[in-house]
C-alpha positions, 0 to 999 in steps of 0.5 A: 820511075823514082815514084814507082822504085818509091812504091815496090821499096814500100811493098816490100816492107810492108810484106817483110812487116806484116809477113805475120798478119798475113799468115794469119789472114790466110788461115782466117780464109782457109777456115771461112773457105771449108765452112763454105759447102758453095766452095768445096770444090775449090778447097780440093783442088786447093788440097791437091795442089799443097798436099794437105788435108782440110783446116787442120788435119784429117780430123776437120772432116766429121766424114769420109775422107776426099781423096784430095787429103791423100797421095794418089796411090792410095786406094781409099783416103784415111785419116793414117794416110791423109796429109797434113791440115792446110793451115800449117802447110800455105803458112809455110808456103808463104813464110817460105816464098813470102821473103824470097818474093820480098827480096826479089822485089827488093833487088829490082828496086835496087837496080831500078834505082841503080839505073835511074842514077846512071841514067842522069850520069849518062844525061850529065855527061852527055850534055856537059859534052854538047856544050863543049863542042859548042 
């Protein structure tokens, strides 16, 4: 229980460390992901789904804009309608969501380990009891 309490404690901090470098590796495989033509299903459900438009902006596409770069209510998708590139927009997502997955996992470390004390509080005193009534 210790060892497992030992390693959230360590993801943790390596994802408030590193929350930078991840960022950066997101938007690596945002760009790898739209140069892939295989995969450019996928990159429009991704689109729909953060409400932004390519790597960029509107201006990654050199063609007529998915409809997944605009809200649905517009008839044809256009660069003055279009959201913003997803690099900024998942960047902020986990900037945003990245710390408050950290301090969650960092309140059930705490309480893990808060147990994991009562726990050998409770043994002690139970077994410091047994040898009385003996």
């Amino acid at each position: 229980m210790i060892a497992l309490a030992a390693a959230k404690l360590y993801v943790v901090v390596v994802v408030f460390r590193n929350l930078s470098d991840i960022k950066d590796l997101v938007k690596e495989w945002l760009e790898e992901a739209f140069l892939r033509l295989e995969i450019r299903e996928q990159f429009y459900v991704m689109q729909s789904t953060f409400q932004c438009c390519g790597t960029t902006g509107p201006n990654s596409y050199n063609v007529a804009l998915p409809p997944s770069c605009c809200p649905s209510v517009v008839q044809t998708c256009e660069a003055s309608s279009a959201f913003e590139g997803c690099n900024k927009v998942v960047a902020d997502f986990f900037e945003t969501y990245g710390e408050v997955i950290g301090i969650i996992v960092a309140v059930i470390v705490a309480i893990e380990v808060l147990a994991v004390v009562l726990s050998f509080s409770f043994c002690s005193t139970v077994g410091s009891n047994r040898r009385r009534t003996v």
